[in-house]
NUDO-824762 format. One line per field, with one value per residue: x, y, z negated of N, C-alpha, C in turn; residue in three letters; residue number from 1. Coordinates in Angstrom, 3 decimals, always signed. Atoms other than C-alpha are relative to their C-alpha. Example, Ala and Ser with C-alpha at 12.3 -4.5 7.8 and 13.67 -1.06 7.14 Angstrom:
2
npx: [+0.890 -0.820]
npy: [-1.190 -1.190]
npz: [+0.000 +0.060]
capx: [+12.300 +13.670]
capy: [-4.500 -1.060]
capz: [-7.800 -7.140]
cpx: [+0.900 -0.770]
cpy: [+1.200 +1.090]
cpz: [+0.000 -0.730]
rest: [ALA SER]
nr: [1 2]
//
This chain:
196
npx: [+0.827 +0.722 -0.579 +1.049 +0.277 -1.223 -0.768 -0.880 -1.309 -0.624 -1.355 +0.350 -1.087 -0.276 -1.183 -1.319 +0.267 -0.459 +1.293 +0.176 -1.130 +1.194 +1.162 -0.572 -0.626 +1.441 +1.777 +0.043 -0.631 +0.513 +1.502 +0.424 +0.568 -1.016 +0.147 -0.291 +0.453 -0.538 +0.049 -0.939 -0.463 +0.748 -0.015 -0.735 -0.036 +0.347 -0.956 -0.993 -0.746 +0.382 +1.162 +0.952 +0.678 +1.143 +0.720 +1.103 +0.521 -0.518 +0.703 +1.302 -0.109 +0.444 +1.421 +1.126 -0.275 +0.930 +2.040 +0.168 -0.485 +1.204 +1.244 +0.072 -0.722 -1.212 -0.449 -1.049 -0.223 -0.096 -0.870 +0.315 -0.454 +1.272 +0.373 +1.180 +0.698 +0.711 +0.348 +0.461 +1.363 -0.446 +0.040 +1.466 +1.175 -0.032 +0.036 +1.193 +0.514 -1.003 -1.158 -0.553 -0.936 -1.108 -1.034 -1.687 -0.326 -1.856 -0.544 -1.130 +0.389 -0.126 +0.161 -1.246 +0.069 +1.062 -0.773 -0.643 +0.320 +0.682 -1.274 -0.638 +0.913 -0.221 -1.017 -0.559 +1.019 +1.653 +1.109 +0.071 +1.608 -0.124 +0.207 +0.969 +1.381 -0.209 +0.465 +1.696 +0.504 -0.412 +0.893 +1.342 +0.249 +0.503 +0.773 +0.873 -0.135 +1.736 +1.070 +0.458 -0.038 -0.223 +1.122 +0.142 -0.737 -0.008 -0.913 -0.840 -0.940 -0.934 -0.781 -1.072 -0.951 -1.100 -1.145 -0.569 +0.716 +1.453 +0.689 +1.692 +0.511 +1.171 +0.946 +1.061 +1.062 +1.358 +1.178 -0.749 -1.633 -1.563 -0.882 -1.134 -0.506 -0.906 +0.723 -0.440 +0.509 +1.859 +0.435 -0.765 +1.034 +1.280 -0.486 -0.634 +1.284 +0.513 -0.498 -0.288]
npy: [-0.899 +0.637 +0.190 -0.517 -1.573 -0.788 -0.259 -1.061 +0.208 -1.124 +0.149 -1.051 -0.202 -1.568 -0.200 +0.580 +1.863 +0.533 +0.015 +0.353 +1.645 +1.017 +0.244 +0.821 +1.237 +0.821 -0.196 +0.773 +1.795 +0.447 +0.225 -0.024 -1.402 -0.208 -0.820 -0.747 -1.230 -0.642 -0.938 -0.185 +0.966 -1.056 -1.062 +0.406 +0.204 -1.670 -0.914 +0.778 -0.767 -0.863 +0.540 -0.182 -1.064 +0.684 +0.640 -0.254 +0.801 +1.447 +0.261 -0.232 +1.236 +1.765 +0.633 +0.129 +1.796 +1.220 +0.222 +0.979 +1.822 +0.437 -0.143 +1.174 +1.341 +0.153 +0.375 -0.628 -0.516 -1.441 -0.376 -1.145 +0.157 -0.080 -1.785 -0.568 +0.385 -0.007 +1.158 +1.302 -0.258 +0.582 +0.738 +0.823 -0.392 +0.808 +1.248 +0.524 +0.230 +1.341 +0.102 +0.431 -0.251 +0.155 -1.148 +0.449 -1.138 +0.386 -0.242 -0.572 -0.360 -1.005 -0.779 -0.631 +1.182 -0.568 -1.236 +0.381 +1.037 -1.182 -0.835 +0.743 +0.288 -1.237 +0.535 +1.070 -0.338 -0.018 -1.306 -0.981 -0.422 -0.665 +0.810 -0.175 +0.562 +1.382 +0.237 -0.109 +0.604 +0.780 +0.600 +0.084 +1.340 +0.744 -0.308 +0.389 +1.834 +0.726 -0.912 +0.360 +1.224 +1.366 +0.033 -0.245 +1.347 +1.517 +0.629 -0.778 +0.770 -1.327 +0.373 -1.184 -0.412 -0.603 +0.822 +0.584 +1.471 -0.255 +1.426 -0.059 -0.314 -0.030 -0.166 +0.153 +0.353 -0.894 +0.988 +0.836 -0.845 +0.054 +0.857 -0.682 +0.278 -0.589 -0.247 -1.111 -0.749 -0.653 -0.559 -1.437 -0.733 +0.021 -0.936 -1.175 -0.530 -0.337 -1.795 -1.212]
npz: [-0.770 -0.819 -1.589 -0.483 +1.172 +0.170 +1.029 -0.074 +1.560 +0.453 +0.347 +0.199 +0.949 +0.164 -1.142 +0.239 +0.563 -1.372 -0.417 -1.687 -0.127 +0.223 -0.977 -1.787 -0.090 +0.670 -0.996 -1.185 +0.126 +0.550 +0.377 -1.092 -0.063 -0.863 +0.057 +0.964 +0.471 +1.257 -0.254 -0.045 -1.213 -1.036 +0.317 -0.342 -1.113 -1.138 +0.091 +0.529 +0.211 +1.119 +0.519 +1.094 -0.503 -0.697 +1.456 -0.321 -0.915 -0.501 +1.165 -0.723 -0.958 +0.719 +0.786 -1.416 -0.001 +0.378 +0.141 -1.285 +0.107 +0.711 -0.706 -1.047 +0.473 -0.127 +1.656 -0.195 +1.600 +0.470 +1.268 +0.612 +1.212 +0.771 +1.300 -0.303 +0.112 -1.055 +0.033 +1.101 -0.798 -1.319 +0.257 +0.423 -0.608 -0.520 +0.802 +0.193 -1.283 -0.403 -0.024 +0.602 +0.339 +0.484 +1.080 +0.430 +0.776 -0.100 +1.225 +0.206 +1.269 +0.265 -0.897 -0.305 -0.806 -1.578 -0.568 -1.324 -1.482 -1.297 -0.709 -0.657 -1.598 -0.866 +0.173 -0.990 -1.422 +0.086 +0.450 +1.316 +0.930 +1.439 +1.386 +0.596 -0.685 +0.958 +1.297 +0.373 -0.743 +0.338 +0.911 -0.546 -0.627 +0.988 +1.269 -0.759 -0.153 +1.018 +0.334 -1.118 -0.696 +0.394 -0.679 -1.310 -0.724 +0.062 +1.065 -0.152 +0.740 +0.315 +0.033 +0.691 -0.989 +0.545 +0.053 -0.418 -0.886 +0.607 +1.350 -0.055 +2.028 -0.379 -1.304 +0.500 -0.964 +0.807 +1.285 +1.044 +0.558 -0.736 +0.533 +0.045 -0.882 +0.414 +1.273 -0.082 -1.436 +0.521 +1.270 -0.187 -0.889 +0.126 +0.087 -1.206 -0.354 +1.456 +0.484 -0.835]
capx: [+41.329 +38.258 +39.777 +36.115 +36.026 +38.010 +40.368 +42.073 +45.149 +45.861 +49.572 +49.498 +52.120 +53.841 +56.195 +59.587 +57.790 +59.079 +55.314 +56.428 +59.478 +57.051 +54.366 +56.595 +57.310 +53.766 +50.881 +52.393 +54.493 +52.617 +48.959 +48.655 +47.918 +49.669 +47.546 +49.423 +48.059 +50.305 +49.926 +53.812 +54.685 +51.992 +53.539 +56.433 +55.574 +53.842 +56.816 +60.066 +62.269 +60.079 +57.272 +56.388 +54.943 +52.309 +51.358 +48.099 +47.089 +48.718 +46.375 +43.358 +44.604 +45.001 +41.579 +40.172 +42.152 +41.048 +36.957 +37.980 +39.438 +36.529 +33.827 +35.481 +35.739 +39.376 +41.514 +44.313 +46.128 +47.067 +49.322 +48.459 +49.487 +45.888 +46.150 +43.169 +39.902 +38.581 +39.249 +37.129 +33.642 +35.413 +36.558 +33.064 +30.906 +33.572 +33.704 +29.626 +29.560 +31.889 +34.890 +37.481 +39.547 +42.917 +45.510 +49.114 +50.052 +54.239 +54.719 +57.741 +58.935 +58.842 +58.281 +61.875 +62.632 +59.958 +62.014 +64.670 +64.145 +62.511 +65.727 +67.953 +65.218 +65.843 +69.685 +69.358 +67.078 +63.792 +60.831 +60.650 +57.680 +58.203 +58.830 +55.901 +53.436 +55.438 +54.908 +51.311 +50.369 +52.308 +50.350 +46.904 +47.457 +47.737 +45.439 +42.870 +44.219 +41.763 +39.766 +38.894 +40.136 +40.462 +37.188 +36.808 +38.692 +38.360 +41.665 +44.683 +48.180 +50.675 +54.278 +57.392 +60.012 +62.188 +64.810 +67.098 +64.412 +60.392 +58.710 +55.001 +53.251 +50.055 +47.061 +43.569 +40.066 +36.603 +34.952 +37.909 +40.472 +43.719 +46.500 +49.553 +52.580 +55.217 +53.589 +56.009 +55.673 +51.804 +51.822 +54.286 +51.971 +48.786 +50.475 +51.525 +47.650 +46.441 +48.460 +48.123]
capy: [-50.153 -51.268 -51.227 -50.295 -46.930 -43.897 -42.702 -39.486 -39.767 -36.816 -36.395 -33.721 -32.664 -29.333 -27.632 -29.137 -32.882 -34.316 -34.318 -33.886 -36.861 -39.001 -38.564 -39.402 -42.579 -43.813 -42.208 -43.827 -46.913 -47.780 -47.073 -46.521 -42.803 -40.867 -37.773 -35.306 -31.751 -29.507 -26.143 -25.428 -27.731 -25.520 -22.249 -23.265 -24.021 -20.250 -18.936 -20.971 -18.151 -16.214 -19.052 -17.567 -14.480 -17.020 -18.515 -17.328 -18.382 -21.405 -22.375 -21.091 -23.484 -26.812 -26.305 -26.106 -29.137 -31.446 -30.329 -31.191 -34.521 -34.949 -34.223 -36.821 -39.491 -39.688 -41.086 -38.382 -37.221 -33.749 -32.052 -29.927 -29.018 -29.092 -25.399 -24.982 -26.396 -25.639 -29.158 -31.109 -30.063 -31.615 -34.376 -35.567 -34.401 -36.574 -39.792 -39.310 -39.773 -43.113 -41.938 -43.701 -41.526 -41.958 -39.371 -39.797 -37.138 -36.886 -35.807 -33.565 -33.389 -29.799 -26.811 -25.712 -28.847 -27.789 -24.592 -25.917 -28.662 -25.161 -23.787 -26.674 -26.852 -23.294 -24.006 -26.532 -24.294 -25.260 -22.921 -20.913 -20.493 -17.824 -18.568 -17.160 -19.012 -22.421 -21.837 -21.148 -23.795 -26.258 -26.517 -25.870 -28.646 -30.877 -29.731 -30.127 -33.975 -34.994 -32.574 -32.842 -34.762 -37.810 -38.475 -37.749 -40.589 -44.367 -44.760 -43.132 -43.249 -40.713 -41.430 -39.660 -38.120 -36.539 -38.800 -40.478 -43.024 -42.400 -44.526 -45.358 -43.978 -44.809 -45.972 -46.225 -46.971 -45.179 -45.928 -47.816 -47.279 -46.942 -48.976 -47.359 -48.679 -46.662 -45.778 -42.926 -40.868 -41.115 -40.167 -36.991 -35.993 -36.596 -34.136 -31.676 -31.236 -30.937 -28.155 -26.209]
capz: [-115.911 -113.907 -110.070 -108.998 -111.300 -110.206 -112.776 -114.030 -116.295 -118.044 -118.672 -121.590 -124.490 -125.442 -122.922 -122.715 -123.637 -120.238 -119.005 -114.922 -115.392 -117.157 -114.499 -111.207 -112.681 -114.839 -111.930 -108.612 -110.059 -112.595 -112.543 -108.149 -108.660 -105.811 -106.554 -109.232 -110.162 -111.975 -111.996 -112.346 -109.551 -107.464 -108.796 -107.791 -104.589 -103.451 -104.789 -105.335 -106.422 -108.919 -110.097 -113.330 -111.039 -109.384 -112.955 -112.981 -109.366 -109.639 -113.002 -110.291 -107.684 -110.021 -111.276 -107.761 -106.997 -109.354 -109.225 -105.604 -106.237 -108.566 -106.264 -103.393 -106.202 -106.020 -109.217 -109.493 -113.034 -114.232 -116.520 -119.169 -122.654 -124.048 -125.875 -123.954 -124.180 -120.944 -119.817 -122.421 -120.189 -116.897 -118.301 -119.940 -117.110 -115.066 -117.797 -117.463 -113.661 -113.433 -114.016 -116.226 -118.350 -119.518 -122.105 -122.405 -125.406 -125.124 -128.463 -129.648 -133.404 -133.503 -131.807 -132.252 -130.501 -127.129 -127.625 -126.240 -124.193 -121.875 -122.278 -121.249 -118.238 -117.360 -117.858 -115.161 -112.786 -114.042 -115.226 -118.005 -120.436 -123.275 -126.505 -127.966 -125.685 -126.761 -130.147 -129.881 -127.496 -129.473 -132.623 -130.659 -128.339 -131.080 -133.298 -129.509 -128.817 -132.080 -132.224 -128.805 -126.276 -128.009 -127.946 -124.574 -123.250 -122.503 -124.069 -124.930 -126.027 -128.007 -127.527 -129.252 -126.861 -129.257 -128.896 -126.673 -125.206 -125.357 -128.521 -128.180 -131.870 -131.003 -128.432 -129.011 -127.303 -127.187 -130.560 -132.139 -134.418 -133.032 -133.160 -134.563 -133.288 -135.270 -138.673 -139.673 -136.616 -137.069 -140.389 -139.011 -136.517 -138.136 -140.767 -138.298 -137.416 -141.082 -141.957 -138.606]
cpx: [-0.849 +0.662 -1.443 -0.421 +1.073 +0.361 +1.005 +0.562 +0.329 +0.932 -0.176 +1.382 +0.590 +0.823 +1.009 +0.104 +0.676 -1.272 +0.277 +1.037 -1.503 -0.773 +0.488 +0.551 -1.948 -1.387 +0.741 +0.480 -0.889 -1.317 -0.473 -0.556 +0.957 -0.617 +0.217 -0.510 +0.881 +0.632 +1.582 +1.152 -1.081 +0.581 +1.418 +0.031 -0.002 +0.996 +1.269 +1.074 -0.253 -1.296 -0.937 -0.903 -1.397 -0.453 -1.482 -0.693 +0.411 -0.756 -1.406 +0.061 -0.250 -1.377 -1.051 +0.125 -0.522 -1.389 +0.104 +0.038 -1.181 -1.021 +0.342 +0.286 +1.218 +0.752 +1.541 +0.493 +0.455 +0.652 -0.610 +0.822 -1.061 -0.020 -1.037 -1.423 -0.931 -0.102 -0.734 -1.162 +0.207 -0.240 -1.623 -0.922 +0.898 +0.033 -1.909 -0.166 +0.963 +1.098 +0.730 +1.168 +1.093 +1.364 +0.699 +0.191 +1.817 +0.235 +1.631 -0.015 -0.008 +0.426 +1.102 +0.885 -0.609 +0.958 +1.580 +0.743 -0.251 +1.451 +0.897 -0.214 +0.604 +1.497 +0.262 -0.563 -0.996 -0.767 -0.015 -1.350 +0.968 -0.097 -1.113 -1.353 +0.664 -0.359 -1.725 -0.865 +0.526 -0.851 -1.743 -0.332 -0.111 -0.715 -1.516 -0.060 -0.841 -0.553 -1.327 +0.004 -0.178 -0.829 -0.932 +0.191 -0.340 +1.111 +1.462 +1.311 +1.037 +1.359 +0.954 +1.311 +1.200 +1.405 +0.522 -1.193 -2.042 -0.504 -1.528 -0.598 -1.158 -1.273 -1.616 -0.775 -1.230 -0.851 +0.975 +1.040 +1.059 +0.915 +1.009 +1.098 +1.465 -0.533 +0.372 -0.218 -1.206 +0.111 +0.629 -1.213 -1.416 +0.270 -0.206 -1.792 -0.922 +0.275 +0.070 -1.230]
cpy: [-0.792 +0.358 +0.673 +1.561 +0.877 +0.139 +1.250 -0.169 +1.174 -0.075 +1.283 -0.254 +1.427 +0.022 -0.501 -1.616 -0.748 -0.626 -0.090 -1.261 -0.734 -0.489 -0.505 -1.619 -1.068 +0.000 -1.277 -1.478 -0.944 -0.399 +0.207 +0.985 +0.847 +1.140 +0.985 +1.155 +0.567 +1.428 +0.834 -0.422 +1.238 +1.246 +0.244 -0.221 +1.240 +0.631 -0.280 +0.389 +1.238 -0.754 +0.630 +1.588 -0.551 -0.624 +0.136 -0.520 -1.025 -0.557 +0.060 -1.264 -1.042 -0.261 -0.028 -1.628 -0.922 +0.093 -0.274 -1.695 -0.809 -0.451 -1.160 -1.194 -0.503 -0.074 +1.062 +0.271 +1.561 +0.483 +1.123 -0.289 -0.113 +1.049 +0.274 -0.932 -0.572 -1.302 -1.156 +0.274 -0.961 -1.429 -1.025 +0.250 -1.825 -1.627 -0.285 -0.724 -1.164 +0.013 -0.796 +1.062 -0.253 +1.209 -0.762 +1.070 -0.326 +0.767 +0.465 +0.252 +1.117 +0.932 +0.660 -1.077 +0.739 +1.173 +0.017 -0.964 +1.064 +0.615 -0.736 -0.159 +1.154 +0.215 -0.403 +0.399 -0.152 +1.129 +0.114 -0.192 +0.533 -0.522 +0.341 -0.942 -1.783 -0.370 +0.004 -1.058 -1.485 -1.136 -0.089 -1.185 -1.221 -0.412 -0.764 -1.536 -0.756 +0.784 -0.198 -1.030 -1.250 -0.955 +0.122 -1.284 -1.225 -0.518 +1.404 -0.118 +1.590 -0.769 +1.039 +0.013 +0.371 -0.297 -0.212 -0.835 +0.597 -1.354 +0.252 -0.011 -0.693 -0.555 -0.210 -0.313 +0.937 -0.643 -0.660 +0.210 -0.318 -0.786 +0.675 -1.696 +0.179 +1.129 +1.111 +1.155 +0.229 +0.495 +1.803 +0.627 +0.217 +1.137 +0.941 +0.750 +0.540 +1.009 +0.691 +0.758]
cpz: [+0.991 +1.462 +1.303 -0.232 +0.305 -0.743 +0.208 -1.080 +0.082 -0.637 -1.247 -1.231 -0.136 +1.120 -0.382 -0.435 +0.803 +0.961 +2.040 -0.004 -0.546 +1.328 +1.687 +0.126 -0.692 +1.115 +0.974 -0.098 -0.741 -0.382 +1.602 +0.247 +1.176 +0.322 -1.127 -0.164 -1.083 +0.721 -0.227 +1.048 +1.422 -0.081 +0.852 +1.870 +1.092 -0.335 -0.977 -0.761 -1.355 -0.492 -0.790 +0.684 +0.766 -0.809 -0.159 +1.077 -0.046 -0.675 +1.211 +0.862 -0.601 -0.534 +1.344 +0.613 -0.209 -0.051 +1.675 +0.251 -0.831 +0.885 +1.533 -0.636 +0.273 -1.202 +0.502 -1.795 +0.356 -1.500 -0.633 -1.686 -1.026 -0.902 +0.847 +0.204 +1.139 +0.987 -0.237 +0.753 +1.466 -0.217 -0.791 +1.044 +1.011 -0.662 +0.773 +1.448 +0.217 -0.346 -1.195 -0.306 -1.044 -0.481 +0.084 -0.792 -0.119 -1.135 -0.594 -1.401 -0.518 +0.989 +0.764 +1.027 +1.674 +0.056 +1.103 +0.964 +1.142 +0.015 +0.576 +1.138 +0.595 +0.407 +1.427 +1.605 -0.324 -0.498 -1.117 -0.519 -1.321 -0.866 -0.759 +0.671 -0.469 -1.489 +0.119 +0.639 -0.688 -0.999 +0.563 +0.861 -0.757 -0.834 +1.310 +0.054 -0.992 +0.353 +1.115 +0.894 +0.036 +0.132 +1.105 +1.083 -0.198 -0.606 +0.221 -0.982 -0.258 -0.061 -0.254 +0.797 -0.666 +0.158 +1.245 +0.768 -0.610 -0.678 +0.150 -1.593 +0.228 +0.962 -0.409 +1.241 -0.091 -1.319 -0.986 -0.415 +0.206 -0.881 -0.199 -0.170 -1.256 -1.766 -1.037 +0.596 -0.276 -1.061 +0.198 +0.655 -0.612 -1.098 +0.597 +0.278 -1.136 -0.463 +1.382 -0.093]
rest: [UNK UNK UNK UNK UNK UNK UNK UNK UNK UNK UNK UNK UNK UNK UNK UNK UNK UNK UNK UNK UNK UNK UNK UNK UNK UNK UNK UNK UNK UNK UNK UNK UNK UNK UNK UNK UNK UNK UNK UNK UNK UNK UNK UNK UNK UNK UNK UNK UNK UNK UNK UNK UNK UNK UNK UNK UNK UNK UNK UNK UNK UNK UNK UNK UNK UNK UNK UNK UNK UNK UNK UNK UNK UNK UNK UNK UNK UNK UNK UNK UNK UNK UNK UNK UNK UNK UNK UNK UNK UNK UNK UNK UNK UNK UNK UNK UNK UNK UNK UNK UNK UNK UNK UNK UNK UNK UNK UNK UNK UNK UNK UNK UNK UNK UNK UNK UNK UNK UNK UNK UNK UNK UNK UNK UNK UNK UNK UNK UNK UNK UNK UNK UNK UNK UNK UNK UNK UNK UNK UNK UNK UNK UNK UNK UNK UNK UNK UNK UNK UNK UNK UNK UNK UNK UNK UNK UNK UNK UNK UNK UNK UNK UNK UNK UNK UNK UNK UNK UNK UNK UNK UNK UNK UNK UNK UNK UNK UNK UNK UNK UNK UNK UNK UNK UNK UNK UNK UNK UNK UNK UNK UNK UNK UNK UNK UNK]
nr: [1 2 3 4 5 6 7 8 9 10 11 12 13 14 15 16 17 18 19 20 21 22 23 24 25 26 27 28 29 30 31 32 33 34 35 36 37 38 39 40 41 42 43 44 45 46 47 48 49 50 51 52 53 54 55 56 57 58 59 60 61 62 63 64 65 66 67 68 69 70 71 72 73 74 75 76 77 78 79 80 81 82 83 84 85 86 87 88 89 90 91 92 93 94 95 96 97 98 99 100 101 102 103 104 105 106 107 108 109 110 111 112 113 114 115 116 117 118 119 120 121 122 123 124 125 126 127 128 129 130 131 132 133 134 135 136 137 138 139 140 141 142 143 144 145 146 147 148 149 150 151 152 153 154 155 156 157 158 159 160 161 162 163 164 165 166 167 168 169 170 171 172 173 174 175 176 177 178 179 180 181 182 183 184 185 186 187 188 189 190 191 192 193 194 195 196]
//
């Protein structure tokens, strides 16, 4: 990463990927980011006891956030699961104006899998997300990460969680063809997007 060039790392993957662990250890230790955005962590905040009732404003808040953090040139990351698109305009308006962006995709081998990783979370106290909105956000986020994002970014890397220990599948650059890493795995995932 240029040191001169703000930067926004987008943490992204289905629910239950481990997208907020990941990010308290890769933004501040690893890349000197010490501004997070995540609209579940905000939801959480206006209302610690019933979150998924502030879901909606909390989604309003993180996007005010980061077009704030944008607009004072400030390198911050942000979680999302990419089932939504509405990102891919941000991100290129901010790539055009200096910025340096950077994807992490946390990759899960199946949805039934994300299903319940959210329930083990909720298990333990953490937040809920319906099972119907996991499934649907599962294959769409994936299907967005090419489609969209991918191209979006200065570089970017998919790594497989499923397991016991996170495995890096993947990383690429703008313009060049990615390096796979784990040559199985890619071939699963790249799958996975073909037939969705």
């Amino acid at each position: 990463m240029d040191p001169e060039r703000p930067q926004i790392f987008v943490l992204s993957g289905p629910n239950g990927a481990g997208k907020t662990t990941a990010a308290s250890v890769v933004l501040p230790e690893r890349l000197g980011i010490d501004q997070f955005v995540n609209a579940d962590l905000i939801a959480r905040g206006l209302s610690p006891f019933a979150p998924e009732r502030m879901a909606f404003r909390a989604g309003r808040l993180m996007l005010e956030r980061i077009h704030d953090l944008r607009a004072r040139g400030e390198s911050f990351g942000f979680e999302t699961t990419l089932a939504t698109r509405s990102y891919a305009p941000f991100l290129s308006d901010a790539r055009a104006s200096g910025y340096v962006v950077e994807l992490a995709y946390i990759w899960l081998s199946s949805v039934d899998l994300a299903i319940s990783r959210v329930r083990g979370r909720v298990a333990q106290g953490g937040h809920d997300v319906p099972t119907a909105i996991i499934e649907r956000r599962y294959d769409r986020g994936l299907r967005n990460l090419f489609d969209l994002y991918v191209p979006l970014c200065d570089t970017w890397t998919i790594a497989d969680n499923s397991g016991d220990e996170l495995v890096e599948v993947a990383r690429g650059r703008q313009g060049a063809e990615p390096t796979v890493l784990e040559a199985e795995r890619w071939s699963r995932i790249r799958r996975r997007v073909d037939d969705s």
